[in-house]
Backbone as CSV, one residue per row, in Angstrom:
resi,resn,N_x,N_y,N_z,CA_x,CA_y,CA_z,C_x,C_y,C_z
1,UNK,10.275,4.500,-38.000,10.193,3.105,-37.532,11.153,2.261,-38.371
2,UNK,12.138,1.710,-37.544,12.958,0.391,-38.589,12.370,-0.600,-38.945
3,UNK,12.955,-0.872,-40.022,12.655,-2.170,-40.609,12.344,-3.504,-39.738
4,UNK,13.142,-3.241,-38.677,12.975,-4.805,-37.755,11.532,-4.646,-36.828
5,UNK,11.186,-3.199,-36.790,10.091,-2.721,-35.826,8.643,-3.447,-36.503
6,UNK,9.132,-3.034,-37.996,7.914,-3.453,-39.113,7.667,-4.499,-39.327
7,UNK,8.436,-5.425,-39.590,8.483,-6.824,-39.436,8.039,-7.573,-38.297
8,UNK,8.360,-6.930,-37.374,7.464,-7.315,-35.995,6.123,-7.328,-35.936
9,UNK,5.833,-5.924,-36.474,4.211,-5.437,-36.399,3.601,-6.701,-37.428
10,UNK,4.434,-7.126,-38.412,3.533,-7.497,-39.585,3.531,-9.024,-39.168
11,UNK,4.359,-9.527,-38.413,4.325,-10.608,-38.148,3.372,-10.857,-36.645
12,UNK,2.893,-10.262,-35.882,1.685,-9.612,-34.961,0.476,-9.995,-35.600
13,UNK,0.345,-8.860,-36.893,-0.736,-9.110,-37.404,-1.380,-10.449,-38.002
14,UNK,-0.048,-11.093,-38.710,-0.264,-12.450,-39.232,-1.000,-13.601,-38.282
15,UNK,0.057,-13.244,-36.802,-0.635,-14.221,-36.062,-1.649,-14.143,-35.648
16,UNK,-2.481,-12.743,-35.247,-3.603,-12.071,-34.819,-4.804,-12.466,-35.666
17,UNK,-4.224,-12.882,-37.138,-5.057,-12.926,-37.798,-5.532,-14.623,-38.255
18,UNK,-4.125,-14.867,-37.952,-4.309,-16.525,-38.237,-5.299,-17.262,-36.344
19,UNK,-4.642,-16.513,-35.937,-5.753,-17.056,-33.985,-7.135,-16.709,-34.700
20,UNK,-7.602,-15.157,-35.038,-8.789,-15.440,-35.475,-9.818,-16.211,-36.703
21,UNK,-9.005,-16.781,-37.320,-9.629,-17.983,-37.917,-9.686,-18.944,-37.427
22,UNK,-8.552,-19.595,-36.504,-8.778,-20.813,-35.718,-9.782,-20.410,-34.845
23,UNK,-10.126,-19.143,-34.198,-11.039,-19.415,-32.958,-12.597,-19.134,-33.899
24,UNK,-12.638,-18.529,-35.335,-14.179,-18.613,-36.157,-14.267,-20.137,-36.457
25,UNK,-12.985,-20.650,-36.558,-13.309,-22.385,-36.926,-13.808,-23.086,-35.365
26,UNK,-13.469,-22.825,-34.848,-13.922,-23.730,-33.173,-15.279,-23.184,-32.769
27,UNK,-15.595,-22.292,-33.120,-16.856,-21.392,-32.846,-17.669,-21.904,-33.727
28,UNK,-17.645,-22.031,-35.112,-18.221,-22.633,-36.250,-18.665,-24.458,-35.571
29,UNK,-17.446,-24.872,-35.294,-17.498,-26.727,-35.107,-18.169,-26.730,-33.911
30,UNK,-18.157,-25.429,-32.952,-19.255,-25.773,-31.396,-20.715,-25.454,-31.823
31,UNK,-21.275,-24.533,-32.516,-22.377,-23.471,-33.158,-23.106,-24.322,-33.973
32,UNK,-22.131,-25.108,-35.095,-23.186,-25.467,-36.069,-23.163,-24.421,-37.180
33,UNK,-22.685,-23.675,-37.122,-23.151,-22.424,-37.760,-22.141,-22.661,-39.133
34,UNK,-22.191,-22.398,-40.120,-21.331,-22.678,-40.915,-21.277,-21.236,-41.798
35,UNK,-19.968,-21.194,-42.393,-20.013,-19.620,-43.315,-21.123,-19.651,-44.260
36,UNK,-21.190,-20.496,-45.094,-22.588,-21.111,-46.154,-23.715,-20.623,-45.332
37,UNK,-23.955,-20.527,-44.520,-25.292,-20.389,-43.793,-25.226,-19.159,-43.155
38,UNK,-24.251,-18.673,-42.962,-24.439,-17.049,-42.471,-24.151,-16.390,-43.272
39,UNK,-23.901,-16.917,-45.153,-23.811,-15.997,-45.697,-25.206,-15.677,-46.494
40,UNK,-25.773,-16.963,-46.504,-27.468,-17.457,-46.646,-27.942,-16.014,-46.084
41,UNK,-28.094,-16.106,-44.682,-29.239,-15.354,-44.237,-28.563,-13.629,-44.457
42,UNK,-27.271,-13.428,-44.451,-26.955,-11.939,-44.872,-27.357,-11.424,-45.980
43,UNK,-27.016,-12.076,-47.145,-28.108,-11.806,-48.130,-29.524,-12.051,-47.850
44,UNK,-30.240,-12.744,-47.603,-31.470,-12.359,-46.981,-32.201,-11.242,-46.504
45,UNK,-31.136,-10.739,-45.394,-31.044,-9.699,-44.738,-30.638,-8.526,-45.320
46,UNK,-29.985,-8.282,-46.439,-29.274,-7.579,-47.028,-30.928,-7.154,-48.000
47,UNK,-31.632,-8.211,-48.503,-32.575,-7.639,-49.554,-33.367,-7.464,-48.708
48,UNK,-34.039,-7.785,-47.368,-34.472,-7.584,-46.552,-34.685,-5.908,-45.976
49,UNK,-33.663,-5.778,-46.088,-33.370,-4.226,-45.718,-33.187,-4.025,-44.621
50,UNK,-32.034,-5.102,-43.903,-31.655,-5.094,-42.690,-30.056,-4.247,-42.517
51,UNK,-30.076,-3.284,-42.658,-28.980,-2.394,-42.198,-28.815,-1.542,-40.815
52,UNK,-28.045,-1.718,-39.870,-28.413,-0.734,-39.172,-28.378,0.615,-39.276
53,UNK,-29.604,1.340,-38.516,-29.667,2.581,-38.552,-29.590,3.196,-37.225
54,UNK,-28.927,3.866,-36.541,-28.486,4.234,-35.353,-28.759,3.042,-34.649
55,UNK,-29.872,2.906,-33.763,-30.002,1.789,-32.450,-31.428,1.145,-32.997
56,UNK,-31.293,1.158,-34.392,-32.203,0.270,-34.803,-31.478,-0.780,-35.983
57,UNK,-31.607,-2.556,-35.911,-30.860,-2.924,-36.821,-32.228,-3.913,-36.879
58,UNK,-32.130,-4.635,-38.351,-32.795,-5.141,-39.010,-32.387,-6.393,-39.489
59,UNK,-33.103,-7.862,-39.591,-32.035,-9.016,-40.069,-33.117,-10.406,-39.887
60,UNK,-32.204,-11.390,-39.901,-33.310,-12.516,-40.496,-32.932,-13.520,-38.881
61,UNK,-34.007,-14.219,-38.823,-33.633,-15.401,-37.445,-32.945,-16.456,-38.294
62,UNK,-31.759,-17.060,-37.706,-31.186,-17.913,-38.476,-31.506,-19.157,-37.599
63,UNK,-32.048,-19.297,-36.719,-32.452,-20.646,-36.235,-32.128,-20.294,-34.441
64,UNK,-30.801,-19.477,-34.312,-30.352,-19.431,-32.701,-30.068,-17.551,-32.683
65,UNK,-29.962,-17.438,-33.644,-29.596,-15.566,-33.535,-29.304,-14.661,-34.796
66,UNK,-29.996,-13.573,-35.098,-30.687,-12.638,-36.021,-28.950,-12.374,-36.710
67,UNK,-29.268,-12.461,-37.980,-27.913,-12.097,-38.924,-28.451,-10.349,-39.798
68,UNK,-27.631,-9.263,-39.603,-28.329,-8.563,-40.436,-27.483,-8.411,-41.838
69,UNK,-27.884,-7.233,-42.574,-27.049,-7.485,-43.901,-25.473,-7.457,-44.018
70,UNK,-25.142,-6.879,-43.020,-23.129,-6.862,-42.924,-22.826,-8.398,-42.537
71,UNK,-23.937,-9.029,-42.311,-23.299,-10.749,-41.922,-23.038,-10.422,-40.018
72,UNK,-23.468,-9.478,-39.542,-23.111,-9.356,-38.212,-24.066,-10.105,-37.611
73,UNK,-23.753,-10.769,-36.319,-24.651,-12.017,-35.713,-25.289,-11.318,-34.129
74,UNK,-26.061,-11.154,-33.870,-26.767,-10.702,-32.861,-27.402,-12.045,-31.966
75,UNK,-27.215,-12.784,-30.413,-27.673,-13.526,-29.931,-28.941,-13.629,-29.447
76,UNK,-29.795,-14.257,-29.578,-31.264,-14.114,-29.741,-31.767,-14.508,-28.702
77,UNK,-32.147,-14.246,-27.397,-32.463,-14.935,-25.917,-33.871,-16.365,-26.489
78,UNK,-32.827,-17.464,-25.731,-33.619,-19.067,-26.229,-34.896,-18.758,-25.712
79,UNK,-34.914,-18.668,-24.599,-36.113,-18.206,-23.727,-37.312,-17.459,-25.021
80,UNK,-36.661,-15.953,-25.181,-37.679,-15.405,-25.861,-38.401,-16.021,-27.139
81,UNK,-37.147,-16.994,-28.173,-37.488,-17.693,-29.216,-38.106,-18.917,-29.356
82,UNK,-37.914,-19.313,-27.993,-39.148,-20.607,-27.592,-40.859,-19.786,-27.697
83,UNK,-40.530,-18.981,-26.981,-41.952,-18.525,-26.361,-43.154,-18.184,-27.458
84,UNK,-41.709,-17.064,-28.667,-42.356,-16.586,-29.364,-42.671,-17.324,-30.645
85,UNK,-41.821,-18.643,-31.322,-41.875,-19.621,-31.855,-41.403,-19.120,-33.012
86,UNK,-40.012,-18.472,-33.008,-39.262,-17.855,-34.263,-39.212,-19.131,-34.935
87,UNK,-39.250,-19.092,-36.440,-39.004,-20.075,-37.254,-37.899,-19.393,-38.150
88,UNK,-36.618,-20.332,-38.243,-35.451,-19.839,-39.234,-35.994,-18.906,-40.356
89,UNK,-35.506,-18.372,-40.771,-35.920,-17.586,-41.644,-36.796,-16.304,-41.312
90,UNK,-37.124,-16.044,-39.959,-38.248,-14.942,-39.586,-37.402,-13.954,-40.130
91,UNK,-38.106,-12.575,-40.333,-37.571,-11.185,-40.404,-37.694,-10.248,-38.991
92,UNK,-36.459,-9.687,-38.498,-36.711,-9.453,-37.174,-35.917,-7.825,-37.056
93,UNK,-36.682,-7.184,-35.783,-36.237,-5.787,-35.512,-35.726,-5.949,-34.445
94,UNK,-34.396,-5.602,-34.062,-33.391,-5.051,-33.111,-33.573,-4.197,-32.741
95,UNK,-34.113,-3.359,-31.449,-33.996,-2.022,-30.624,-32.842,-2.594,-29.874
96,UNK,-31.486,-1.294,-29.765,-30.948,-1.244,-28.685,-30.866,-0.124,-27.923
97,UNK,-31.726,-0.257,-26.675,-32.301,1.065,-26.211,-30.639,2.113,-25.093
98,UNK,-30.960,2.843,-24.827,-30.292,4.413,-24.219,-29.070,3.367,-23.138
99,UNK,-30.036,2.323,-22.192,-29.276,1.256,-20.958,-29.180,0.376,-21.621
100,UNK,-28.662,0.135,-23.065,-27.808,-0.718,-23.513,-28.986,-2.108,-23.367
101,UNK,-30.202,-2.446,-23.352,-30.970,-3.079,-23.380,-30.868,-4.012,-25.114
102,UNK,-31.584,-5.231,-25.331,-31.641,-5.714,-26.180,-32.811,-5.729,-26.498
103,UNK,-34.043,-5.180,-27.096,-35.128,-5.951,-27.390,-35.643,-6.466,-28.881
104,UNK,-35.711,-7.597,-28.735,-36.278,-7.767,-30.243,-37.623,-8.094,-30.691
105,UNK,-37.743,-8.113,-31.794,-39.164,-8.148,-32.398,-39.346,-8.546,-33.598
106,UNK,-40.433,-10.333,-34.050,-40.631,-10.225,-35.274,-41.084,-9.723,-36.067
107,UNK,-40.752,-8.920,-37.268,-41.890,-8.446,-38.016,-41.828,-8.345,-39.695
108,UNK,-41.784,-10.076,-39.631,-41.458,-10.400,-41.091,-41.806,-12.211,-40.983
109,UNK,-42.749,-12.625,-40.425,-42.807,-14.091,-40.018,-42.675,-14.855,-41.477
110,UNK,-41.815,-15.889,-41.493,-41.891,-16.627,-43.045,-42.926,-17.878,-42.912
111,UNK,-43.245,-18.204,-44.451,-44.317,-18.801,-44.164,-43.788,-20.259,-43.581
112,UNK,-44.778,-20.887,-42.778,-44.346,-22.171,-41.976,-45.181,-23.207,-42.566
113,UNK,-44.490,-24.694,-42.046,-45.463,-25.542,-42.290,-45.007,-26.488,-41.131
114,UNK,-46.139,-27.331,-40.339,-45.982,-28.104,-39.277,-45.429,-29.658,-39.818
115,UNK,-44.625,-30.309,-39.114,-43.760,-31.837,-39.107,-43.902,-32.564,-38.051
116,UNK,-43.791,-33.828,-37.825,-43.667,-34.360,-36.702,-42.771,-35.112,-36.823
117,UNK,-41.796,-35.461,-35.323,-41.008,-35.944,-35.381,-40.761,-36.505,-34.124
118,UNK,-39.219,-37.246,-33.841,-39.044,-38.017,-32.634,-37.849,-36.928,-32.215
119,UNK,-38.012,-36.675,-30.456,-37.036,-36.021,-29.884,-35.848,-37.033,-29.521
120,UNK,-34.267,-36.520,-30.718,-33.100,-37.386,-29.853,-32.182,-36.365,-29.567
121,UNK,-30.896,-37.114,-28.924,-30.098,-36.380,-28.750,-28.603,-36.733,-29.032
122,UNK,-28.333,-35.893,-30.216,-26.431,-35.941,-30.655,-25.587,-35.226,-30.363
123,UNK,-24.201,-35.687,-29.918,-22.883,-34.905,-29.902,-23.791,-33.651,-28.992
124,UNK,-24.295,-34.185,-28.191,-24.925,-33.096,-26.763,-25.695,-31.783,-27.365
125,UNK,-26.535,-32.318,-28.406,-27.174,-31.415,-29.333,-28.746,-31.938,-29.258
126,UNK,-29.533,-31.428,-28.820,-31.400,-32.126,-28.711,-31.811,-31.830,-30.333
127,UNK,-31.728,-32.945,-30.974,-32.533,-32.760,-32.403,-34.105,-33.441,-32.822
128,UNK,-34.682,-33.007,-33.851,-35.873,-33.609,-33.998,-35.726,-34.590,-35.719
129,UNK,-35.577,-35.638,-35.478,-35.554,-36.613,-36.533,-37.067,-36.232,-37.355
130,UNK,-37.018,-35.914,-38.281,-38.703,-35.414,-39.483,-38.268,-35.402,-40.558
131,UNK,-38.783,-36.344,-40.775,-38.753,-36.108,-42.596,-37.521,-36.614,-43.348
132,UNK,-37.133,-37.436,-42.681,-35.512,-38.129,-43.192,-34.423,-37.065,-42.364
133,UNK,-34.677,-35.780,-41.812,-33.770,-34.978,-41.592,-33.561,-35.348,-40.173
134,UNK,-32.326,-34.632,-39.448,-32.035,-34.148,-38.135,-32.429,-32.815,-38.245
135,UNK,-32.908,-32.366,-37.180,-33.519,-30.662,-36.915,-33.052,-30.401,-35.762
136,UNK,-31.987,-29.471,-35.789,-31.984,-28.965,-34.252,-32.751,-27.936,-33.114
137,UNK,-33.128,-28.406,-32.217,-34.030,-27.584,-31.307,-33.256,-26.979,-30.383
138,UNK,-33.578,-25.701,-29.898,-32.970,-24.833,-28.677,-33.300,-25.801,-27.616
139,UNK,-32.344,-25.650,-26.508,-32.502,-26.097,-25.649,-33.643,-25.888,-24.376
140,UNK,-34.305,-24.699,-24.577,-34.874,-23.962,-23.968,-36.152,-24.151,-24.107
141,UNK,-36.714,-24.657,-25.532,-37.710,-25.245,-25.752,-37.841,-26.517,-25.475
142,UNK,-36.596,-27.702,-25.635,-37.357,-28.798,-24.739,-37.875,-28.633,-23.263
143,UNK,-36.759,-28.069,-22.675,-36.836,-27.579,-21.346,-38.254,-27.229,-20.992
144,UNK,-38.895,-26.706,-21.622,-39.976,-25.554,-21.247,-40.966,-26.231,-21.362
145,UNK,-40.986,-27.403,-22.823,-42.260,-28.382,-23.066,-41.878,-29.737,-22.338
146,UNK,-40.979,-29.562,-21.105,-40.937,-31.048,-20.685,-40.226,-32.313,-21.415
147,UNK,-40.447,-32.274,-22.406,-39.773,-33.084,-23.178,-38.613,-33.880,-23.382
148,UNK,-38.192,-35.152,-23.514,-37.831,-36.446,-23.287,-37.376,-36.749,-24.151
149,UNK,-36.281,-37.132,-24.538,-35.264,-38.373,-25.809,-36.477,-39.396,-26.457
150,UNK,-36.957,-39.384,-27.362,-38.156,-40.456,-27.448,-39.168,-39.697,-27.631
151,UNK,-39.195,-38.511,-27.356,-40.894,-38.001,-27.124,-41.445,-37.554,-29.163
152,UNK,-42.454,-38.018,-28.938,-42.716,-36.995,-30.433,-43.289,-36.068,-29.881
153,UNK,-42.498,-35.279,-31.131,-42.962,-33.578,-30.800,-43.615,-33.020,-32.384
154,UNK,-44.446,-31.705,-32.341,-44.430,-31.197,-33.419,-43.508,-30.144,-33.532
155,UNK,-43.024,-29.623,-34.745,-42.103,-28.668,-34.644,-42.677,-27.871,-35.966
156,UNK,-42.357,-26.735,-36.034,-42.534,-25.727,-37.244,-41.436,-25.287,-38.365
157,UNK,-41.514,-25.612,-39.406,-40.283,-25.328,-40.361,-40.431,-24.250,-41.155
158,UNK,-39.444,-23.404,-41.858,-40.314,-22.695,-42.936,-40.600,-23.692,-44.328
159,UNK,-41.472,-22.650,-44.907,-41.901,-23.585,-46.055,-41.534,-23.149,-47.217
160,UNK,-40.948,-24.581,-47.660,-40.302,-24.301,-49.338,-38.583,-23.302,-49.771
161,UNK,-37.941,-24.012,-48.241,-36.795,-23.861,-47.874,-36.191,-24.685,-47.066
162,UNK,-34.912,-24.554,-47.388,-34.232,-25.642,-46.684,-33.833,-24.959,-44.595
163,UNK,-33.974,-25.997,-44.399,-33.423,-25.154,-42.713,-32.664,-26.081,-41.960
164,UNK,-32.109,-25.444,-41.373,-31.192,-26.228,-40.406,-32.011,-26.908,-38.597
165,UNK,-32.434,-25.862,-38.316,-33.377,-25.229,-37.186,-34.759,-25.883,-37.631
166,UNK,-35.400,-26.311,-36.462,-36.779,-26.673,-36.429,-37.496,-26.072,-34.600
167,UNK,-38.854,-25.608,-34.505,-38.942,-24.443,-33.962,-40.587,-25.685,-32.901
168,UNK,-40.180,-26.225,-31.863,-40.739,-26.803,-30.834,-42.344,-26.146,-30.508
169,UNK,-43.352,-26.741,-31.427,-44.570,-26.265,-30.864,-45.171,-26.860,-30.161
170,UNK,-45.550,-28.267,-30.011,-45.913,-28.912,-29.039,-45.394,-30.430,-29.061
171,UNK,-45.582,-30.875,-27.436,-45.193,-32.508,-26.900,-46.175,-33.528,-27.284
172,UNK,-46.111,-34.478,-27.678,-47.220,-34.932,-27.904,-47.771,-36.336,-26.807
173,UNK,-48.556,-36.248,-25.967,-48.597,-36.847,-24.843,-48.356,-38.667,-25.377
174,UNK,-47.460,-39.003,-24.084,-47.234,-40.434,-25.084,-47.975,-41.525,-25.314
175,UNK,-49.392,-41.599,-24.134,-50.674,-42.036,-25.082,-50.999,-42.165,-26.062
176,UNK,-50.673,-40.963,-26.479,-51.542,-40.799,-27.858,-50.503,-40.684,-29.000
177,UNK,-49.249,-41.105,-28.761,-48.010,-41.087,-29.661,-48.102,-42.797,-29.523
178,UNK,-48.490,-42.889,-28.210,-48.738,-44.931,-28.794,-49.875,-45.117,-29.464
179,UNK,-50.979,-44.675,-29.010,-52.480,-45.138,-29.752,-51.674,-44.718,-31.540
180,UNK,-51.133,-43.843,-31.505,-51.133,-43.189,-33.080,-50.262,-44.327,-33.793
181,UNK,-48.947,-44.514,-32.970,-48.135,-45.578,-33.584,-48.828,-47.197,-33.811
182,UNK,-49.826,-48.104,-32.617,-50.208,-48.761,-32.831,-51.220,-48.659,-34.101
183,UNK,-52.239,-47.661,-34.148,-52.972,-47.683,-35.607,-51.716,-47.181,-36.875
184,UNK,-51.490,-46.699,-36.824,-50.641,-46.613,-38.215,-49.558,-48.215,-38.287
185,UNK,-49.721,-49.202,-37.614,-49.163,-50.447,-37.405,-50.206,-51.536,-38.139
186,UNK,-51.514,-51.347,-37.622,-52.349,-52.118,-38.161,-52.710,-51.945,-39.235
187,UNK,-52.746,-50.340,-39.525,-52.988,-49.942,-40.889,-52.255,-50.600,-41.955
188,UNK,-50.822,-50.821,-41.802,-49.889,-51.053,-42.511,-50.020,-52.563,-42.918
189,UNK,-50.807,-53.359,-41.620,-50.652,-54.951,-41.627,-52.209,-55.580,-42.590
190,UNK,-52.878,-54.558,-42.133,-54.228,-54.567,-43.266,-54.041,-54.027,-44.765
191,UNK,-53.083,-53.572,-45.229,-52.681,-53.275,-46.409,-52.009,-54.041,-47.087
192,UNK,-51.064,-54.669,-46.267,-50.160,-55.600,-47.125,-50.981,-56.924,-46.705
193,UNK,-52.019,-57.353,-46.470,-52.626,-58.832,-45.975,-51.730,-59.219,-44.725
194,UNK,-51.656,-58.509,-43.569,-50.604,-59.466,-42.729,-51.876,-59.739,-41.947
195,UNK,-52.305,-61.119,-41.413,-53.116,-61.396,-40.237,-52.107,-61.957,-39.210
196,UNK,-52.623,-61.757,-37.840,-52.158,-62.601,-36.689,-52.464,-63.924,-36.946
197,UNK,-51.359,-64.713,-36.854,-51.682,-66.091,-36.563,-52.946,-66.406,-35.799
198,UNK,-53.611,-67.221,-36.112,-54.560,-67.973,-35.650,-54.395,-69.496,-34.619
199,UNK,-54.538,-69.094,-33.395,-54.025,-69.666,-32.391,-54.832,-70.012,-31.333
200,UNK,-56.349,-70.431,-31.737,-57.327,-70.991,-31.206,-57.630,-72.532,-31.600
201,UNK,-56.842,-73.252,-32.840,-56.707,-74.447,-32.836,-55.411,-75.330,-31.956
């Protein structure tokens, strides 16, 4: 092979290699997903003892899809992770069966703790405002609980970790998201001495 052949190849590769960082950066800025955070859950996964072993792989829920210890990203059906109420951080089993099937399975749940919050929506992203934070929710779970820009919802986090992901357990009917807001109103006005004007003279 000549020299000019080689130079070709190597200049191929450069670009091959420079497209695939621009298209992990556009994938990253659409996803959310950031390297910091998929390198989070690979180690996770890595002490976890998520390696694959033939058509069995092993790995952590990162909020939208299971990372195992090589940092490889597996897509997690929204559907199934609504239903089943993965919380970031779960520990999860990959079968990929003989017809190329996907099935997964938790079997490492991290511990959770419940939040409440208001359903909005950013940069075409459904999040749950709790706790000073933005939390992003699958789409599949508002979908499924009905749920509305405005609505409070409860959601499930893990506990005594930071997360990106917050995991849609229930709507909270808006009755009773007003009755709740009006008493925690009065509460507030009986604490600090606020009375209503008096407007019978």
């Amino acid at each position: 092979m000549s020299d000019d052949s080689l130079l070709h190849v190597q200049e191929l590769l450069e670009s091959a290699t420079s497209s695939l960082k621009t298209a992990n950066t556009l994938l990253r800025d659409m996803t959310g997903v950031s390297d910091t955070h998929r390198e989070r859950y690979t180690l996770k996964a890595h002490a976890f003892g998520g390696v694959a072993e033939g058509k069995i792989v092993e790995g952590i829920f990162d909020g939208q899809n299971m990372i195992d210890a090589n940092g490889q990203s597996y897509p997690v059906p929204a559907n199934y992770a609504s239903k089943s109420k993965l919380v970031e951080g779960d520990g999860m089993k990959l079968t990929i069966t003989d017809e190329g099937k996907f099935i997964y399975k938790q079997i490492a749940p991290i511990e959770r703790k419940t939040v409440q919050g208001t359903l909005v929506q950013e940069d075409g992203q459904y999040k749950v405002l709790a706790e000073g934070k933005a939390y992003r929710v699958l789409l599949a779970s508002v979908t499924f609980y009905r749920a509305e820009v405005g609505d409070r919802v409860t959601i499930l986090l893990p506990k005594g970790s930071e997360a990106n992901w917050g995991t849609v357990e229930a709507v909270i009917p808006k009755h009773l998201a007003e009755a709740h807001a009006k008493q925690v109103i009065g509460k507030h006005s009986q604490e600090n001495g606020e009375l209503l004007p008096d407007i019978s003279e």
